[in-house]
Backbone as ProteinMPNN parsed JSONL, in Angstrom:
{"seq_chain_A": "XXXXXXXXXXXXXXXXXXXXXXXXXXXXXXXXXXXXXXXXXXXXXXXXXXXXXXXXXXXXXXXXXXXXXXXXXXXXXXXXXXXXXXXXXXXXXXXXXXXXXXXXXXXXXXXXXXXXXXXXXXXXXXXXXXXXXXXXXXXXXXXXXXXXXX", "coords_chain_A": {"N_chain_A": [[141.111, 94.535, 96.589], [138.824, 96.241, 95.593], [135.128, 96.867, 94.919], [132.444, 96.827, 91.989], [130.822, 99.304, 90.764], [128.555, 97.551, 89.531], [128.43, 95.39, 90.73], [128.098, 95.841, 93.599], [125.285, 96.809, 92.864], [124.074, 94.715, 91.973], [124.771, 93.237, 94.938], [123.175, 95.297, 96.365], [120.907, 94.809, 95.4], [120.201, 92.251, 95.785], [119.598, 91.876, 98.48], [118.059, 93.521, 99.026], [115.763, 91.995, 97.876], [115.885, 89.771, 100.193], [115.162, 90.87, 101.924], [112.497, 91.807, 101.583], [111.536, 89.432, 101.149], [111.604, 88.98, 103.526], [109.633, 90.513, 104.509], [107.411, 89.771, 103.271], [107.173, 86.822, 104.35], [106.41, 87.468, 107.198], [104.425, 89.05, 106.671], [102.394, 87.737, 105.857], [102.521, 85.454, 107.896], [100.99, 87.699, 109.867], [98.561, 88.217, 108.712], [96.874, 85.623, 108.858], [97.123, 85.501, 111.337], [95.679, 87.892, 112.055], [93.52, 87.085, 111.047], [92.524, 85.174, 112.077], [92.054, 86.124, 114.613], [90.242, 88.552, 113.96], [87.785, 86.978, 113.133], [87.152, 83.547, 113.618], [86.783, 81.557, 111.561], [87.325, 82.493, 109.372], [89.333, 83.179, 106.768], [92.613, 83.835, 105.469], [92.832, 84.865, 102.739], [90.124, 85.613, 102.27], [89.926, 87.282, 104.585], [91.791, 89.8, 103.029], [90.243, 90.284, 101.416], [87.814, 91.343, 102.348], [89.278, 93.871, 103.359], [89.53, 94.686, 101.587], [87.614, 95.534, 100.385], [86.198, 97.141, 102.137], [88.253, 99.517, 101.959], [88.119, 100.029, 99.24], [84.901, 99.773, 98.732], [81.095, 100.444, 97.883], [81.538, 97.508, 95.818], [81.455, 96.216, 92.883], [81.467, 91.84, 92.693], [83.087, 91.156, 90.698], [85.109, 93.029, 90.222], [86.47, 93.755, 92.478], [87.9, 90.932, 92.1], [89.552, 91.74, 89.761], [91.02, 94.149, 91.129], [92.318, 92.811, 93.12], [94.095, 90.788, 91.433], [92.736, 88.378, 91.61], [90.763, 85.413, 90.984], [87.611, 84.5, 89.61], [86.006, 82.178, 90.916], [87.39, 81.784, 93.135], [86.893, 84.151, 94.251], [84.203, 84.281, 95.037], [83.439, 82.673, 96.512], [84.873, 83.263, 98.769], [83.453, 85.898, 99.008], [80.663, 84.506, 99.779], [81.298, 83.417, 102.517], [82.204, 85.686, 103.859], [79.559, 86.752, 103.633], [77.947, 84.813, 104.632], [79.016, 84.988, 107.413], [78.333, 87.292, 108.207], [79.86, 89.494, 107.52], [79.715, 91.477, 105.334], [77.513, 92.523, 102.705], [75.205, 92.748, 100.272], [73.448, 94.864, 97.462], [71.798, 95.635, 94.989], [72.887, 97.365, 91.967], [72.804, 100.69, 91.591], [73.137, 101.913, 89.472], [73.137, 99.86, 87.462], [70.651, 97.501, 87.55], [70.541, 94.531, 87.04], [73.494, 93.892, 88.285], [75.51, 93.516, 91.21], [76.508, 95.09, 94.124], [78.857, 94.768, 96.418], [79.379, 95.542, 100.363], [81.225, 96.28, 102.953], [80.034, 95.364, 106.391], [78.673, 97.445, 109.149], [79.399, 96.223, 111.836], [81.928, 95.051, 110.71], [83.536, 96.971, 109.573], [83.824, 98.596, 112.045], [85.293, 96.362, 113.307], [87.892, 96.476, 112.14], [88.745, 98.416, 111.978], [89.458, 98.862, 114.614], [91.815, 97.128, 114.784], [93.231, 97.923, 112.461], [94.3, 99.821, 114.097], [95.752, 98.647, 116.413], [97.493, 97.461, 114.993], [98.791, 99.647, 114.167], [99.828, 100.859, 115.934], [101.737, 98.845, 116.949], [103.834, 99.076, 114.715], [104.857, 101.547, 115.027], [105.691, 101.138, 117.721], [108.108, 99.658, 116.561], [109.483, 101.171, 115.176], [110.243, 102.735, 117.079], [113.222, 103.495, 118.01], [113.412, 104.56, 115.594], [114.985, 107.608, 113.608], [112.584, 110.305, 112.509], [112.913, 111.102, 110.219], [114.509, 109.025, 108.572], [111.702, 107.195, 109.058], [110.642, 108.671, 107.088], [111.949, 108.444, 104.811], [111.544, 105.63, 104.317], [109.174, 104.815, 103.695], [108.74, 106.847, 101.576], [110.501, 105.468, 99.701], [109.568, 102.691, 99.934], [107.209, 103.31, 98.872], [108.309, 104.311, 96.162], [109.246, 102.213, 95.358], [107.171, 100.567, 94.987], [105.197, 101.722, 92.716], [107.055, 101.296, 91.015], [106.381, 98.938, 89.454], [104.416, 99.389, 88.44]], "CA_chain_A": [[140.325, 94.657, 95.378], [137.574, 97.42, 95.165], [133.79, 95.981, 94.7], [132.343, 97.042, 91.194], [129.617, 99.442, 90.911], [127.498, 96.728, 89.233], [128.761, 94.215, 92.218], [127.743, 96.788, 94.399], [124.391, 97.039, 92.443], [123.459, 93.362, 92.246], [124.276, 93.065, 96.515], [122.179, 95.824, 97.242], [119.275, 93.923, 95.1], [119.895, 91.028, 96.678], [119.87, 92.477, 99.392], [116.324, 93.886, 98.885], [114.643, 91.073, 97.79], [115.865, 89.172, 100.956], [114.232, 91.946, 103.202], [111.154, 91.719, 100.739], [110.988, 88.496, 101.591], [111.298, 88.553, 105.281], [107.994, 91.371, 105.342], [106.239, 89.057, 102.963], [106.566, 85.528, 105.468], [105.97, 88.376, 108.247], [102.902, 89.908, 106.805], [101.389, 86.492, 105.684], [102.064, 85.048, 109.112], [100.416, 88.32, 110.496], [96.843, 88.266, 108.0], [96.539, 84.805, 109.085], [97.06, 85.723, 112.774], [95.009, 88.486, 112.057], [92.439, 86.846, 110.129], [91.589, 84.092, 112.742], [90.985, 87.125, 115.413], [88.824, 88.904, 113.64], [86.969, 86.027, 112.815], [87.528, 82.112, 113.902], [86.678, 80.652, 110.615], [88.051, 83.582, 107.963], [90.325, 82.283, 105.862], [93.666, 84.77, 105.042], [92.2, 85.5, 101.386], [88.677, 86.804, 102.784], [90.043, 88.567, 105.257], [92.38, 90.598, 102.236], [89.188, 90.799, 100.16], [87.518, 91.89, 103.34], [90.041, 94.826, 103.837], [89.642, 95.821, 99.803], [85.94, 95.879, 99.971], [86.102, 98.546, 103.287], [89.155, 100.606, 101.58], [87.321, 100.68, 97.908], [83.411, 99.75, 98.234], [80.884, 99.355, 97.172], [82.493, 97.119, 94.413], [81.047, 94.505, 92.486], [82.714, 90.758, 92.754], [84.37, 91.293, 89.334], [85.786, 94.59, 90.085], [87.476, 92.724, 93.544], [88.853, 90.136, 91.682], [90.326, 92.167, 89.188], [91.423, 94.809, 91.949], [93.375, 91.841, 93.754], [94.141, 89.955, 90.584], [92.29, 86.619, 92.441], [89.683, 84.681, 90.083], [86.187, 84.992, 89.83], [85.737, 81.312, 91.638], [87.776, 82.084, 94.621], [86.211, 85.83, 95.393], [83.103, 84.388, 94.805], [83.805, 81.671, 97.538], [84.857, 83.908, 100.022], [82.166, 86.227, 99.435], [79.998, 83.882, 100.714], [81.854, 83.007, 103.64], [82.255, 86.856, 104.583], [78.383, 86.928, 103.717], [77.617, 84.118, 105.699], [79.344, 85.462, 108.745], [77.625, 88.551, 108.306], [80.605, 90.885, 107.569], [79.378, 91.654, 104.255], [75.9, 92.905, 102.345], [74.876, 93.33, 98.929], [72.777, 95.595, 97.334], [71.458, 96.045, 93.587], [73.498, 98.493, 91.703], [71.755, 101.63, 91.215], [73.564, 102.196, 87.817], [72.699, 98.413, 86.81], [69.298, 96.863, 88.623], [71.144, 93.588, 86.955], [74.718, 93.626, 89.139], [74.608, 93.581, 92.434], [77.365, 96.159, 94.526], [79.101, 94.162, 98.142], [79.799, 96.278, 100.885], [81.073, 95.647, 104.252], [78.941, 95.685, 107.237], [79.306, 98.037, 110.434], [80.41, 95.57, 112.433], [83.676, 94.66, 110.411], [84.761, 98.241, 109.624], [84.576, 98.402, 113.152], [86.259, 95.383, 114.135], [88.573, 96.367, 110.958], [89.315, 99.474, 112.51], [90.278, 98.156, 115.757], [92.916, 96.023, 114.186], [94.384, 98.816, 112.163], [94.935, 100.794, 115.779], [96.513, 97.833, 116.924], [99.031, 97.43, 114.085], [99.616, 101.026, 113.949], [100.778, 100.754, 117.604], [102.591, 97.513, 116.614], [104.403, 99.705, 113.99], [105.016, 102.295, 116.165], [106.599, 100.412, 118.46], [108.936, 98.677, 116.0], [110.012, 102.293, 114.601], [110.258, 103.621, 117.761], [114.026, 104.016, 117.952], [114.208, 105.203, 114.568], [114.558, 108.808, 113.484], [111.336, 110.373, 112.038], [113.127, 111.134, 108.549], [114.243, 107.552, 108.05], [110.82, 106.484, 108.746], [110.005, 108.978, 106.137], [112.502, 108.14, 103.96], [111.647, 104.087, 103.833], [108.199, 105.104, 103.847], [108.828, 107.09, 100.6], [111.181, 104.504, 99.137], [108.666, 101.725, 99.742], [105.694, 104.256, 97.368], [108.31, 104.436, 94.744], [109.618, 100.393, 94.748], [105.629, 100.012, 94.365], [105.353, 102.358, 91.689], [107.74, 100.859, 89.582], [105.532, 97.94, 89.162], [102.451, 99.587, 87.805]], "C_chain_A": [[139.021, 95.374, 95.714], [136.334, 96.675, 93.998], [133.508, 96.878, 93.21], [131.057, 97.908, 91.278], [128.62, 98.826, 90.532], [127.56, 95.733, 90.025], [128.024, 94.542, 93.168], [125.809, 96.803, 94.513], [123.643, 95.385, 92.772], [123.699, 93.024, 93.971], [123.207, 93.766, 96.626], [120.526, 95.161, 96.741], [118.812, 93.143, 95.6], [119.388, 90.944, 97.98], [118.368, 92.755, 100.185], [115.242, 92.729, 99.014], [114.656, 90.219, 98.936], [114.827, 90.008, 101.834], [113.129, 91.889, 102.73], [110.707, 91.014, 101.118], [110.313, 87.991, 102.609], [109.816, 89.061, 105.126], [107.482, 90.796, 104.571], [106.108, 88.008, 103.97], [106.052, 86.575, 106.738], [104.629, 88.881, 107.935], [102.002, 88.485, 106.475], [101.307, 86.155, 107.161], [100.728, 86.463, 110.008], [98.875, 88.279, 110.233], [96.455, 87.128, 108.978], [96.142, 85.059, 110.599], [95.285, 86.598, 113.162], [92.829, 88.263, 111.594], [91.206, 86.322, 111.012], [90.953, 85.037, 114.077], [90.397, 88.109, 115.007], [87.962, 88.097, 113.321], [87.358, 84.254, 112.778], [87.618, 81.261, 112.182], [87.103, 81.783, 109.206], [89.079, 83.032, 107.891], [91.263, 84.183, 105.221], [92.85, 85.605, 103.617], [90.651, 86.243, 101.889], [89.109, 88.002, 103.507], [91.137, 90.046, 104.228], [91.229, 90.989, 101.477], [88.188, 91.511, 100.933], [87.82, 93.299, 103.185], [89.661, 95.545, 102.519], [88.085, 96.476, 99.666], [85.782, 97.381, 100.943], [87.121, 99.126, 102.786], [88.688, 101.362, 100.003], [86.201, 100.44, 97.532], [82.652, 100.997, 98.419], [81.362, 99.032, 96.152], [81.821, 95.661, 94.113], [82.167, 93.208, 92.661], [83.323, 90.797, 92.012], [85.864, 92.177, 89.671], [86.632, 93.885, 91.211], [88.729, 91.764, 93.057], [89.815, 90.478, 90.774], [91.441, 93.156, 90.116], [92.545, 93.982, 92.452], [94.068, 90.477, 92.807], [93.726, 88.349, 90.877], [90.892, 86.203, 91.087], [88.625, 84.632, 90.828], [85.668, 83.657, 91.023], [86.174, 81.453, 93.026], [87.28, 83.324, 95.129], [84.988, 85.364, 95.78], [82.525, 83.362, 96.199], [83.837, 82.403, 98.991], [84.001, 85.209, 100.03], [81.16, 85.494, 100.33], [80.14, 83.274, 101.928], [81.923, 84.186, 104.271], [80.571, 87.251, 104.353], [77.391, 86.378, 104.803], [78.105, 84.213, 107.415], [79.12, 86.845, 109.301], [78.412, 89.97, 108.435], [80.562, 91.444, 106.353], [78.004, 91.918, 103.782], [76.203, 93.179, 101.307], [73.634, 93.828, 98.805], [72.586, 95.689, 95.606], [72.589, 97.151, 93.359], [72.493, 99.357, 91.12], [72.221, 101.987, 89.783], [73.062, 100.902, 86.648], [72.221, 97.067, 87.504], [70.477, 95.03, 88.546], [72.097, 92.512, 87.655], [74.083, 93.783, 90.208], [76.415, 94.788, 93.285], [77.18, 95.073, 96.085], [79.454, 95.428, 98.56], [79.912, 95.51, 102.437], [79.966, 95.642, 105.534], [79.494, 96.731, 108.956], [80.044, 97.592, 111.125], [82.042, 95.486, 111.833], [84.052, 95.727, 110.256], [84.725, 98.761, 110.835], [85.805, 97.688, 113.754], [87.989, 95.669, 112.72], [89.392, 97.639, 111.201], [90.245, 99.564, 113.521], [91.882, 97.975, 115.259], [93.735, 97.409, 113.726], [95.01, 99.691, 113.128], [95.959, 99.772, 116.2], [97.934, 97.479, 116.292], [99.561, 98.49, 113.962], [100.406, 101.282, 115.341], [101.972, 99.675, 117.539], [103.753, 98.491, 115.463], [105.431, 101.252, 114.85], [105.803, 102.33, 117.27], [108.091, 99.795, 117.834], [109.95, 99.705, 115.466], [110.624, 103.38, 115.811], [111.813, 104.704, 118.271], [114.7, 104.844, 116.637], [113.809, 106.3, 114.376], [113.649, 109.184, 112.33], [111.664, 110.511, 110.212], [113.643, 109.564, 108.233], [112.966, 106.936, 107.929], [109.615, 106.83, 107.562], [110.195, 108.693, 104.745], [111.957, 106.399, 103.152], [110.082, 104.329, 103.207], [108.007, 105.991, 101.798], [109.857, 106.541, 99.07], [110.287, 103.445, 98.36], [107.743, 102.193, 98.64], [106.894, 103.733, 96.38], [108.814, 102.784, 94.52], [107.97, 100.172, 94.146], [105.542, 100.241, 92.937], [105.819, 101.602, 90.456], [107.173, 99.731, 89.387], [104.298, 98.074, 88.073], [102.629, 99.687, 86.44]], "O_chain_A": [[138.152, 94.655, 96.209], [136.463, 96.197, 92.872], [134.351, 97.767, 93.091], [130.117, 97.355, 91.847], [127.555, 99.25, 90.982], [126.54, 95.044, 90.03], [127.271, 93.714, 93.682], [125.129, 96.806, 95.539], [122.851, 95.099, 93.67], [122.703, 92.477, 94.443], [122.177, 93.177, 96.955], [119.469, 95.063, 97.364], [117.64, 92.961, 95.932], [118.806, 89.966, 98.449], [117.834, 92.435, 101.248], [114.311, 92.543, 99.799], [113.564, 89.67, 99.081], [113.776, 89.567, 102.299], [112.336, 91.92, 103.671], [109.578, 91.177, 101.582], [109.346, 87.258, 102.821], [108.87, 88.354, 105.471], [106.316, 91.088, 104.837], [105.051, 88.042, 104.601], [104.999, 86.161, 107.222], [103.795, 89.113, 108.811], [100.887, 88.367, 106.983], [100.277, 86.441, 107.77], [99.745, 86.067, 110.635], [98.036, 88.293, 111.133], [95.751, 87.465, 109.93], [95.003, 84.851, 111.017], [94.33, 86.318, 113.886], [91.733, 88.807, 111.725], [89.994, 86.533, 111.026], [89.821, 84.883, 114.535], [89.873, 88.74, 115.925], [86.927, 88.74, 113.146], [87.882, 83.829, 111.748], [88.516, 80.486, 111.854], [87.02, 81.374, 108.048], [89.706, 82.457, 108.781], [90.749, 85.214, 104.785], [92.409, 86.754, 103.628], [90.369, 87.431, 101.73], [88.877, 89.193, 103.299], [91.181, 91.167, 104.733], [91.267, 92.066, 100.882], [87.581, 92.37, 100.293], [86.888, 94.053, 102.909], [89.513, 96.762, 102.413], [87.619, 97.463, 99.097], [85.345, 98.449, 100.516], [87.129, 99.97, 103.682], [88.779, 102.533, 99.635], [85.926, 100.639, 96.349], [83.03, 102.094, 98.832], [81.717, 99.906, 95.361], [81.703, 94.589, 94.707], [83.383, 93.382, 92.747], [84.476, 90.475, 92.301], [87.067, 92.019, 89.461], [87.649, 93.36, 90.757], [89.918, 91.748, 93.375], [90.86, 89.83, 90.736], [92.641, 92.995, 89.891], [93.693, 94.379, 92.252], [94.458, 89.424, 93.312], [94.311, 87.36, 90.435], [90.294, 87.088, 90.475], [88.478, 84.674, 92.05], [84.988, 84.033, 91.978], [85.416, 81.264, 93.977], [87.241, 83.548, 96.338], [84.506, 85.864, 96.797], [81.401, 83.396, 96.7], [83.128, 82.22, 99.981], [83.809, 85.66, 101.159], [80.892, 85.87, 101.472], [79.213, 82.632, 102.42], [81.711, 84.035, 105.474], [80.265, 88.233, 105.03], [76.534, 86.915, 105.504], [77.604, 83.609, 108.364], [79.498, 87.38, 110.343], [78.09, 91.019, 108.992], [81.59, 92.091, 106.155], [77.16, 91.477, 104.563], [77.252, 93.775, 101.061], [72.733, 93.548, 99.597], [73.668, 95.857, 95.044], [73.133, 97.744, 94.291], [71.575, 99.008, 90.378], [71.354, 102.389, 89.007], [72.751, 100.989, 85.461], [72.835, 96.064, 87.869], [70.997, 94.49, 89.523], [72.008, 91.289, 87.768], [72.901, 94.032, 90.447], [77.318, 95.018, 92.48], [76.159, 94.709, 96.668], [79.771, 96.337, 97.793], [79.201, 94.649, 102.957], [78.874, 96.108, 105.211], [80.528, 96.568, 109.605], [81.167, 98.054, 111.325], [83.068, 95.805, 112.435], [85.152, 95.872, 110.789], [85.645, 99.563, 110.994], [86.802, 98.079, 114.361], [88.946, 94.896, 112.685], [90.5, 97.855, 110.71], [91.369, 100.066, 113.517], [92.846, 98.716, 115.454], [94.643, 97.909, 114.389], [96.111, 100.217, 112.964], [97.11, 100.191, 116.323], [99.035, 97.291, 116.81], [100.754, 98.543, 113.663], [101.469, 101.871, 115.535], [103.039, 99.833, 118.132], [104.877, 98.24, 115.896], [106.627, 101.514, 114.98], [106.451, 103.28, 117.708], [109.039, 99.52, 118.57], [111.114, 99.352, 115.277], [111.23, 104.436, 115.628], [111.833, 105.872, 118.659], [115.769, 105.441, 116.511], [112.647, 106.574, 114.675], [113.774, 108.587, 111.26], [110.948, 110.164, 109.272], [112.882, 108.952, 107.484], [112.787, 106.192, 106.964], [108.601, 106.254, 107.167], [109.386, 108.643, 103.819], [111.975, 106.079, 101.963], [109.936, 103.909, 102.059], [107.174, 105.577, 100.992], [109.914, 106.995, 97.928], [110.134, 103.216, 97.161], [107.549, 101.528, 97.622], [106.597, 102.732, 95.727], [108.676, 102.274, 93.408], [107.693, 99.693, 93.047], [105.717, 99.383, 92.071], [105.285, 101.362, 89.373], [108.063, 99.226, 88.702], [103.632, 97.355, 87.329], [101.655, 99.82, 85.699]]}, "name": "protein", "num_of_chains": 1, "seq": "XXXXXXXXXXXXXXXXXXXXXXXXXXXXXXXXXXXXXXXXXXXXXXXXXXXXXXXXXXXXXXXXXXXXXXXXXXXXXXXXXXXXXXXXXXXXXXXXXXXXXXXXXXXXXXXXXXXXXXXXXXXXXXXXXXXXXXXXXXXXXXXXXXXXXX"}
């Protein structure tokens, strides 16, 4: 008996979302990993709100929380925990004396830099037997699964 192309269709989904799954428990375990060596007491969620502030600041706390769909109580939390550990600075906004604009601090987009060398070698390594158009192919797969979200 010959599989159905909608048989066919629902494995390969399934299929997906299992592998989805794996690189989500894989990338959570990794933030966390990641989180506690860049910083002993960073907590997984700072260190993601961390990473957003050095890829799209300065950005007010609103604009963060909307950016990472997280609530105004929890950014506002780990602001002050990435403030208080001095990987963070605010500044008035020059468009509105009122707001205030976070930005990271030298140190962490250093130490933030680091890290991404280290995973890009970690990546690197993990790809290493595969050929350069597959890793272009998943690579341009992965953009459009995103995509279809937005």
């Amino acid at each position: 008996m010959t599989e159905s192309d909608d048989d066919r269709r629902e494995r390969a989904a399934l299929d997906l979302e299992n592998g989805i799954s794996q690189i989500y428990q894989r990338s959570r375990a990794r933030v966390r990993h990641l989180a506690e060596r860049f910083e002993g007491e960073l907590q997984p969620l700072g260190f993601g709100i961390l990473r957003y502030i050095i890829i799209n600041g300065p950005l007010r706390a609103g604009d963060i929380g909307t950016g990472l769909g997280i609530d105004k109580a929890a950014v506002s939390r780990q602001l002050a925990q990435l403030k208080q550990l001095g990987l963070i600075a605010s500044a008035p906004d020059p468009a509105d004396k009122r707001a205030t604009l976070i930005e990271a601090s030298e140190a962490a987009r250093s130490a933030l830099e680091a890290f991404r060398v280290e995973v890009g070698i970690e990546y690197r390594a993990a790809l290493a037997s595969w050929p350069t158009d597959e890793i272009a192919d998943l690579a341009r797969l992965l953009g459009r699964f995103n995509e279809s979200f937005d």
